[in-house]
N, C-alpha and C positions, 0 to 999 in steps of 0.2 A: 395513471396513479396519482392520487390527492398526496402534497406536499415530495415531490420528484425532487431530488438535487440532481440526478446523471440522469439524461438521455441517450441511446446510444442506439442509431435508425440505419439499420441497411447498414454495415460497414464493413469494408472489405482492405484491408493495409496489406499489400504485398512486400516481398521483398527478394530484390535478383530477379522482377520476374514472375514469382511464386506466391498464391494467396497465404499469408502466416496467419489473417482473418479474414474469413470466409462468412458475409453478409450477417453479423450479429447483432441483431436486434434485443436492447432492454432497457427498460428503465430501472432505476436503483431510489430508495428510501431514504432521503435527508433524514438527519440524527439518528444515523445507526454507523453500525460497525461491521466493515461485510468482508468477506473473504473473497479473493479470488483462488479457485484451487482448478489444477489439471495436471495431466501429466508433463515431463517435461519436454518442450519446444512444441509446446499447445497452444502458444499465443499470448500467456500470458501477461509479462514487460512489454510487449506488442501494443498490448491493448492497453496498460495504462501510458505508455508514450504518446500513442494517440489520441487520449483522454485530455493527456497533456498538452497535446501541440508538439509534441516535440516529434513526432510521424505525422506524416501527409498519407491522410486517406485515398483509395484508389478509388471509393465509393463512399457514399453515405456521407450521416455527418455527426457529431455529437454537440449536444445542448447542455448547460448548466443552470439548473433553476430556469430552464425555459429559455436562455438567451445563448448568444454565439459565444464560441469559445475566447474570441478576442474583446470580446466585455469584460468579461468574466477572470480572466489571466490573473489577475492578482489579488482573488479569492481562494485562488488555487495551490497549494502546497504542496513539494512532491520532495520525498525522501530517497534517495536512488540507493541502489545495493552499494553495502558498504565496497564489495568488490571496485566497484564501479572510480572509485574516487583515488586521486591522488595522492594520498598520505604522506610525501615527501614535502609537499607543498608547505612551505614555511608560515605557518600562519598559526595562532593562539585560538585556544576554546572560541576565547571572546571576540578573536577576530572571524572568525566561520559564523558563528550566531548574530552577528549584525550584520551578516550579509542579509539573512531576512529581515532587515528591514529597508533592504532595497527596493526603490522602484522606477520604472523604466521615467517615470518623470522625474525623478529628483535622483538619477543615480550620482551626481555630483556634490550635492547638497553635502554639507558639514553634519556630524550625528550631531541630535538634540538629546536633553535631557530626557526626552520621550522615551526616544531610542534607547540612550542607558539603563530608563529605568526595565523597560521590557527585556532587554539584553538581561541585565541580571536575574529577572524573574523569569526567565525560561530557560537559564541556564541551572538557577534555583529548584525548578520544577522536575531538573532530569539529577539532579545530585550530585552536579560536577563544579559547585561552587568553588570547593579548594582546588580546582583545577583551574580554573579562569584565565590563567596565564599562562598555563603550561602551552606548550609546542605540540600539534595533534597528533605526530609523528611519536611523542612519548608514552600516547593512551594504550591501553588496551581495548581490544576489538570490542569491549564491551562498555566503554568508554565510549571509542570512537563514533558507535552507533547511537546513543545519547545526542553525543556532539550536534549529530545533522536532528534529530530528531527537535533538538532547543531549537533548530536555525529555525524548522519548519514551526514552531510554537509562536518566534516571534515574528513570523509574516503576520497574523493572529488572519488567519483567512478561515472560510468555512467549509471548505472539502481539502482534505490531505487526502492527498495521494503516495502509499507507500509500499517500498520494492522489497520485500523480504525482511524485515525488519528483524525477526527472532532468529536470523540465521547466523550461528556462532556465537551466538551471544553467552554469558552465563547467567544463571535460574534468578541471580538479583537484578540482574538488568533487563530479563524480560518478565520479572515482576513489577519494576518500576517501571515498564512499557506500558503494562494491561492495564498498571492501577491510570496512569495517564490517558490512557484511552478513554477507560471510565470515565473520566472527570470531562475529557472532550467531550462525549455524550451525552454528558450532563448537562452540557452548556452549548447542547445543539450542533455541534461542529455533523459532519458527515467525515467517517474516516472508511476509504478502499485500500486492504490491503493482499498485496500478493503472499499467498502462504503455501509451504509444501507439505506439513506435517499432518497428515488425517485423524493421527491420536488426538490432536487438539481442538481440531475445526469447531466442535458441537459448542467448545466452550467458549471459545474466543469471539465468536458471532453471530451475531442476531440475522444476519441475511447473507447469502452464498453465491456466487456466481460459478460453473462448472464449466471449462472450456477443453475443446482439444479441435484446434480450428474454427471450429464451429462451434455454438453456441449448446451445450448438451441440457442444463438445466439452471433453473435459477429459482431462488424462494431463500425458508427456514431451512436449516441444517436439516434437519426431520421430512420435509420433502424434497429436498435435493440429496442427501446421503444411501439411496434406494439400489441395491444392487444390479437392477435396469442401469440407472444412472451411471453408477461406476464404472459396470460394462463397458458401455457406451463410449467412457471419456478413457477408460486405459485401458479396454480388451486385451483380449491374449492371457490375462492376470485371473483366470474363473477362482481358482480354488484360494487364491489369496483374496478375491474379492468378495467370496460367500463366507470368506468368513470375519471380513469386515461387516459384511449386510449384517450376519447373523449377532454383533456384540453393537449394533449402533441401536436397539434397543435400549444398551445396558448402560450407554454414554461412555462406551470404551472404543478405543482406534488406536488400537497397538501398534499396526500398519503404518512406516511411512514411508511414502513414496521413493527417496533415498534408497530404499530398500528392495525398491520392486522392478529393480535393473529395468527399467525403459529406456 
């Protein structure tokens, strides 16, 4: 594939033992915005942890713009499920948002003016200015998810990597997400993000990844959305999934997974 940001060749991440991926091969499209969708304990956070480095593959390997993942480490941004995080943790907007601008060489280093001025500008950018000093223990989850979302703004790296992001969020805060997407892919960035809602997938992305262990389909919404497809990645689900097949003409996906007791 001409202009690849992700590689991702033979790869198989166990876990206890057990393949969670099972030999997935693909490449993915610098300056786009892609989804990852499957059902759930498909692999999903699987596959971006070991995107990341942060799982050790049992096989294979993954490339970044062609080079090894430890070139590349701090091009890489990754937003974790808000679940995921500490929120006790004593710390301000302002203090979480400069932590990207860490890096494993200068993790010591004093912030410069650089720093600042990026820190404000990407705390700018998610609309949490009058909160800059608040305590992130005080936010709202819709808040909160902003928060990490500035951290990752101001690593200013060229693939974000991101774990659920619209989950819990409310309708303003995952409008100020998309519009920021936008704007990443405007400016070239490559954004992967894990998502569960299939009402929205057609809209939210230019390219798709379909997993349930194994690698089910990858492309446009439009040729990954295919009732085959679905089968394939949530079986068991026919009469709920024909009649997602039958509305993904219509750019409709009432259906979400949440919903379809897996």
């Amino acid at each position: 594939m001409n202009n690849c940001a992700i590689e991702v060749h033979n790869l198989t991440t166990t876990y206890g033992g057990a393949p969670v991926l099972w030999d997935i091969d693909f490449e993915l499209p610098a300056g786009q915005i892609i989804g990852i969708i499957g059902p759930n304990g498909s692999g999903k956070t699987t596959l971006l942890k070991t995107i990341m480095g942060l799982l050790e593959p049992s096989s294979g390997y993954v490339k970044i713009f062609d080079q090894d993942l430890e070139k590349m480490r701090e091009r890489i941004a990754y937003v974790p499920q808000r679940e995921s995080v500490d929120w006790d943790f004593p710390a301000t907007v302002e203090d979480v948002v400069m932590m990207g601008r860490y890096r494993k060489a200068n993790l010591f280093r004093r912030s410069n003016r650089t720093d600042l001025a990026v820190v404000a500008e990407s705390i700018e950018k998610v609309g949490l200015t009058p909160f800059k000093k608040r305590q992130i223990a005080q936010l709202s989850g819709g808040q909160q998810q902003r928060v990490f979302i500035a951290r990752a703004l101001a690593q200013k790296a060229d693939v974000y990597l991101m774990d659920e992001p619209f989950v819990g969020v409310d309708a303003a805060t995952e409008n100020a997400i998309l519009s920021l997407l936008e704007e990443m892919k405007a400016q070239g960035k490559t954004v992967l993000i894990i998502h569960h809602d299939l009402q929205t997938v057609s809209d939210y992305f230019d390219y798709l990844v379909l997993l349930n262990t194994r690698l089910i389909a990858k492309g446009t919404p439009q040729e990954v959305l295919t009732k085959e497809n679905l089968s394939n990645a949530y079986g068991g689900q026919l009469t709920l999934l024909a009649k997602v097949a039958n509305l993904i003409k219509e750019n409709e996906f009432p259906i979400r997974e949440k919903d379809m007791d897996l």
